[in-house]
BAFI-3210 file (N, C-alpha, C; in Angstrom, 3 decimals, decimal comma, padded with zeros to 6 digits):
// residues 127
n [1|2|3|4|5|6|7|8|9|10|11|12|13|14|15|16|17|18|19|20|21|22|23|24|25|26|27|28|29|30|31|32|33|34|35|36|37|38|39|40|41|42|43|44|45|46|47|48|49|50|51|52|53|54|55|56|57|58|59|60|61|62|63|64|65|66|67|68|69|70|71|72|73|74|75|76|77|78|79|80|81|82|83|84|85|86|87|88|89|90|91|92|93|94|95|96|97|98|99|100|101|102|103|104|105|106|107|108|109|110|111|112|113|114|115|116|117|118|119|120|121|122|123|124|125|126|127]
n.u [041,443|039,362|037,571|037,032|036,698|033,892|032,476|032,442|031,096|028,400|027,715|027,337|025,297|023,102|023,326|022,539|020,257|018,259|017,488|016,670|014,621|012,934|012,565|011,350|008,564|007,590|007,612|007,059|004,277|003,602|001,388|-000,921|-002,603|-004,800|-005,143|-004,482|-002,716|-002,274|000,364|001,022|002,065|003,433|002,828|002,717|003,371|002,498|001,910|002,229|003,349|000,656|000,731|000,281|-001,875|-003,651|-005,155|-005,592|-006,119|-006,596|-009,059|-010,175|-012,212|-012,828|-011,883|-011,084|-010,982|-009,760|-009,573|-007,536|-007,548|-008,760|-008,806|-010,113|-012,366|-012,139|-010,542|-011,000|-009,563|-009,396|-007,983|-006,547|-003,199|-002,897|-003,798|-006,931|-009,775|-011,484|-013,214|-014,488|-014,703|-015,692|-014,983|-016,007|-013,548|-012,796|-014,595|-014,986|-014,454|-015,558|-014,938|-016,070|-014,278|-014,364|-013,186|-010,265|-006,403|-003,760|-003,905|-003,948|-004,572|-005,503|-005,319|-006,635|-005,725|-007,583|-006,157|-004,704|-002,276|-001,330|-001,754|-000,953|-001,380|-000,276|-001,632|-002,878|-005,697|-006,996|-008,370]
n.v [-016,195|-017,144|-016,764|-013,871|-013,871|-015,050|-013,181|-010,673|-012,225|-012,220|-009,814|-008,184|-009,465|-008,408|-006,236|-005,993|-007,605|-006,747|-004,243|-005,244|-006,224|-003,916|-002,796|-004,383|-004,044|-002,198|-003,621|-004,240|-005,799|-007,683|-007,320|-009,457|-010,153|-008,201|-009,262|-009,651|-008,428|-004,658|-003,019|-000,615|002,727|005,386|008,517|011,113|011,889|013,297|012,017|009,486|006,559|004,564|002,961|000,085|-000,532|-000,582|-002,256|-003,265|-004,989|-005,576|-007,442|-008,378|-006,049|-004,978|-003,448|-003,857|-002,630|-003,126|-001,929|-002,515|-001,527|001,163|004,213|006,728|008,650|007,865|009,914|008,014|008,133|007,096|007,292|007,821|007,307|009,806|011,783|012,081|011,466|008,851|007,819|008,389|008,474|008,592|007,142|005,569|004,091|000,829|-000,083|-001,822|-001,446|-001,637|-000,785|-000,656|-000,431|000,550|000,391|-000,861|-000,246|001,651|002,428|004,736|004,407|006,787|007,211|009,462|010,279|011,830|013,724|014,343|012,988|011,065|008,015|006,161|003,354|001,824|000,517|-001,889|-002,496|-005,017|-006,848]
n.w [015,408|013,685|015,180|015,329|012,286|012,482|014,455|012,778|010,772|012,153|012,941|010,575|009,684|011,302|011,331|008,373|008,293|009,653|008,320|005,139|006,276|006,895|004,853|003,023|003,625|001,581|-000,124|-003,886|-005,129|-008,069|-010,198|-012,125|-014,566|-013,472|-010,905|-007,445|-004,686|-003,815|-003,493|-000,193|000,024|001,370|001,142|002,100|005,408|008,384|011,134|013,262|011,199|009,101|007,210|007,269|008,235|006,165|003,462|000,447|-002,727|-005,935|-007,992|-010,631|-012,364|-009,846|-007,164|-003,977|-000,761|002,558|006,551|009,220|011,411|013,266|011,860|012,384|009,767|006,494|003,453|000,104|-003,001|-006,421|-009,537|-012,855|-013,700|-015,444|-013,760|-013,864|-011,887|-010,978|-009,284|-005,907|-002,312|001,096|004,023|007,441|009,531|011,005|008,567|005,147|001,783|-001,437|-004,667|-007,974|-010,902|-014,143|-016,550|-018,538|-017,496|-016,066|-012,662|-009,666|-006,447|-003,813|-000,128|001,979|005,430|008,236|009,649|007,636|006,701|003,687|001,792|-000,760|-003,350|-006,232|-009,510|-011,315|-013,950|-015,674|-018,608]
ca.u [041,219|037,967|036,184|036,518|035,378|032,835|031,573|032,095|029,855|027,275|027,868|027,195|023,760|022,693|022,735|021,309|018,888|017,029|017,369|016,112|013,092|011,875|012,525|010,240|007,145|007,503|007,826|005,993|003,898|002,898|-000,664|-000,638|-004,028|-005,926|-005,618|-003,212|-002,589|-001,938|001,134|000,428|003,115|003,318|002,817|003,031|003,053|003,061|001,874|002,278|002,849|-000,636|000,678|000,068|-003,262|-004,442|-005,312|-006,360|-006,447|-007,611|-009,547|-010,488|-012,657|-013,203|-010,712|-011,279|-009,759|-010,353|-008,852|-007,235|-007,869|-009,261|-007,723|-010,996|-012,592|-010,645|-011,155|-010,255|-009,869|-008,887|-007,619|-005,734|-001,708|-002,968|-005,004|-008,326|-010,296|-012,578|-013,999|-013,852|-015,210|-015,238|-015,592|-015,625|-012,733|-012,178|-014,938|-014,589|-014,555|-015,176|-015,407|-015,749|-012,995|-015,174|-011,925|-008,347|-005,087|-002,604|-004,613|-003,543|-005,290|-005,238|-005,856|-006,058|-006,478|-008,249|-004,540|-003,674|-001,560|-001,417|-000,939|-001,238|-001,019|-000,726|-002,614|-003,362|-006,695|-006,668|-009,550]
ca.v [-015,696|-017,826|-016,149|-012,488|-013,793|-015,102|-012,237|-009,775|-012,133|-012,198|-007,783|-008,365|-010,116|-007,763|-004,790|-006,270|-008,647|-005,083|-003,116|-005,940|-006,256|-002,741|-002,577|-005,396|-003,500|-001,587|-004,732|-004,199|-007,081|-007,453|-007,315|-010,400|-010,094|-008,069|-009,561|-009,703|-007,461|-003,495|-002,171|000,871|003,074|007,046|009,645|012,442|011,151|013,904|011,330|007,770|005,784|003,783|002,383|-001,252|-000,592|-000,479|-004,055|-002,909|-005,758|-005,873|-008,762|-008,119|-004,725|-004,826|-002,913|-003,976|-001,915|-002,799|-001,133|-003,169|-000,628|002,224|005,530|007,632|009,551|008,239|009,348|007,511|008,268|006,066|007,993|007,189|007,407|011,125|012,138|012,006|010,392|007,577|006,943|008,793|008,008|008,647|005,962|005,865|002,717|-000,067|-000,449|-001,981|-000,476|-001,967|-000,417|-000,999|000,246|000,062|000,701|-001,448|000,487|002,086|003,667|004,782|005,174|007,575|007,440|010,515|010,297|013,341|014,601|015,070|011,577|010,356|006,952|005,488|002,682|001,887|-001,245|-002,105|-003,408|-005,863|-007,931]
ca.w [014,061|013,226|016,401|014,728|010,949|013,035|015,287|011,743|009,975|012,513|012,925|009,184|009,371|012,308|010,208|006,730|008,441|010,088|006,803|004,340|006,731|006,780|003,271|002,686|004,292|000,513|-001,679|-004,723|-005,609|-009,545|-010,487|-013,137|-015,451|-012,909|-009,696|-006,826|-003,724|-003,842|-001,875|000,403|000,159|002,037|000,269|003,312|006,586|009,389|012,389|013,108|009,994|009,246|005,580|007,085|008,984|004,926|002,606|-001,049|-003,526|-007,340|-008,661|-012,428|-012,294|-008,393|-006,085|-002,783|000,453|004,127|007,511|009,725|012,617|013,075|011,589|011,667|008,392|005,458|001,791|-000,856|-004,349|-007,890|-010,349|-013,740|-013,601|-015,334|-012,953|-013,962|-011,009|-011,858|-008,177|-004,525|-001,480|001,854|004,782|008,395|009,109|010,484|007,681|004,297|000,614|-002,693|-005,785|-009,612|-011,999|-015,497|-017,675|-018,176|-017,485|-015,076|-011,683|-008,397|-005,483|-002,539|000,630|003,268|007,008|008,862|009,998|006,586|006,462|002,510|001,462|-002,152|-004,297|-008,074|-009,920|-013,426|-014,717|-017,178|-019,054]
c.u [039,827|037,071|036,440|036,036|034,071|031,568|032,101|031,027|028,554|026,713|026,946|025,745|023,141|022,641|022,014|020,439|017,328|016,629|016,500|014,259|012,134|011,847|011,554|008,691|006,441|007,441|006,326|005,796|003,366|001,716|-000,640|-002,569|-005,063|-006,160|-004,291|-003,267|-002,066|-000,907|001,043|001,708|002,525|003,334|003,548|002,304|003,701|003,307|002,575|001,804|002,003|-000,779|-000,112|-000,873|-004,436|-004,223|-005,997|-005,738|-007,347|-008,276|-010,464|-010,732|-012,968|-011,745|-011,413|-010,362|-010,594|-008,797|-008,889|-007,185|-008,581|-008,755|-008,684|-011,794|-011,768|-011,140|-010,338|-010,893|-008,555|-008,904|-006,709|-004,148|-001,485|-003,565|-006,532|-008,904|-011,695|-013,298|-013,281|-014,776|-014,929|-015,734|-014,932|-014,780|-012,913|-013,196|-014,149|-014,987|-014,881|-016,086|-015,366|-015,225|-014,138|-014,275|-010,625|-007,754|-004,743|-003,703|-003,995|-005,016|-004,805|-005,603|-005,972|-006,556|-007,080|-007,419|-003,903|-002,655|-002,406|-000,760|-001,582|-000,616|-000,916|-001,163|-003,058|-004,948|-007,009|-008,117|-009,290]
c.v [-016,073|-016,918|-014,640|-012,893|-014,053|-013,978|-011,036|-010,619|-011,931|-010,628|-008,074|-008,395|-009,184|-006,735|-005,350|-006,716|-007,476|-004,395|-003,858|-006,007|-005,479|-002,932|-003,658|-005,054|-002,470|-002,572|-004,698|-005,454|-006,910|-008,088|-007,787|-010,372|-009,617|-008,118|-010,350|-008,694|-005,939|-003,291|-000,710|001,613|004,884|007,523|010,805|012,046|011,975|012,927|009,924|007,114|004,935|003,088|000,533|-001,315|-000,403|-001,200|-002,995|-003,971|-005,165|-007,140|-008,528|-006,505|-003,935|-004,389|-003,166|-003,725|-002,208|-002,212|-002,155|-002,773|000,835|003,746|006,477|007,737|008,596|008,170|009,198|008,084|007,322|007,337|007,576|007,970|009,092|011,699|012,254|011,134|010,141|007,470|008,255|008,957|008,240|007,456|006,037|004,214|002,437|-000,509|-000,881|-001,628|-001,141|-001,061|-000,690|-000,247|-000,442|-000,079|-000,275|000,398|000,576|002,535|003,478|005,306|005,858|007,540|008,758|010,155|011,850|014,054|014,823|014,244|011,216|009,048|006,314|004,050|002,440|000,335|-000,782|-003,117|-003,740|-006,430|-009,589]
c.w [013,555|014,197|015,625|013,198|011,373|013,828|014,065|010,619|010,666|012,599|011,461|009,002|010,227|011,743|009,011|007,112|008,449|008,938|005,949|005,141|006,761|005,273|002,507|002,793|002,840|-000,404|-002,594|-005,657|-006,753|-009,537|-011,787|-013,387|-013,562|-011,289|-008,424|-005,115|-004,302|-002,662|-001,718|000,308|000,806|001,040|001,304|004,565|007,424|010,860|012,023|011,675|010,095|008,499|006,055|007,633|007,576|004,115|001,425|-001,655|-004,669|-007,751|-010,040|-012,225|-010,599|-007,575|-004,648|-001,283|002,110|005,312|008,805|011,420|012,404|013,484|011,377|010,019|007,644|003,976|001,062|-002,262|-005,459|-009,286|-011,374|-013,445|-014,759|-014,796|-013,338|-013,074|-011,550|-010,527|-007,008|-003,903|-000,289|002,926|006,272|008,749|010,803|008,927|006,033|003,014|-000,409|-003,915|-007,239|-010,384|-013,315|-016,819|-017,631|-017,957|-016,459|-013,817|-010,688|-007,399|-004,247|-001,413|001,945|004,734|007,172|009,427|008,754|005,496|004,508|002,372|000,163|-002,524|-005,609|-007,983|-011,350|-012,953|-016,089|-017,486|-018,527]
res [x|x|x|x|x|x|x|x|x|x|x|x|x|x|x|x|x|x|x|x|x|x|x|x|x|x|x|x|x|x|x|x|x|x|x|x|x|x|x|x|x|x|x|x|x|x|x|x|x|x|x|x|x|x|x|x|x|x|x|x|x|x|x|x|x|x|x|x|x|x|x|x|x|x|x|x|x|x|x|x|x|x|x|x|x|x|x|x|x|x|x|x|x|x|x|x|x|x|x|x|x|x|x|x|x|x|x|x|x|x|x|x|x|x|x|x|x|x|x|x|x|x|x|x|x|x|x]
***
């Protein structure tokens, strides 16, 4: 009797352990006055997902994005949470990006690969 609660709790952990872990690769980290990490999330992803081959960070007015490999072409654009873009750029990667946000509030940024691949984040800038 103990050996099956046993081998259904371990069944148990063997499915949630896998699930909780991908699901972690999305955890959205809060951007406290300004400065913090950006999570990458898909937008439209025909090929090989690339969300984690991309680091963006805020630090007050400075967005800073580097490429952790190299995914070709990729342009980025910063735009407010109504679209109006404030910034866009294109860059050949593994290179690295930084740009100045001159405004507080809500923005997202975009990134495209040269297949088409979208991946964004959101971020606040604060004073």
């Amino acid at each position: 009797m103990q050996q099956t609660k046993l081998k259904t709790i371990l069944l148990l952990l063997a499915i949630i352990l896998p699930t909780a872990w991908c699901g972690a690769n999305n955890t959205v980290f809060n951007v406290i006055d300004g400065i913090g990490p950006i999570t990458i999330k898909e937008a439209g992803v025909q090929g090989v997902p690339r969300g984690s081959s991309i680091q963006a960070s805020i630090n007050g007015h400075y967005l800073t994005v580097s490429f952790t490999e190299n995914l070709g072409q990729v342009a980025i654009e910063v735009s407010t949470v109504s679209g109006y873009s404030v910034h866009f750029t294109s860059t050949p990667t593994p290179n690295g990006v930084q740009c100045y946000i001159p405004n507080t509030g809500d923005y997202i940024v975009t990134f495209t690969l040269t297949n088409g691949d979208e991946y964004y984040g959101e971020f606040t800038v604060t004073d």
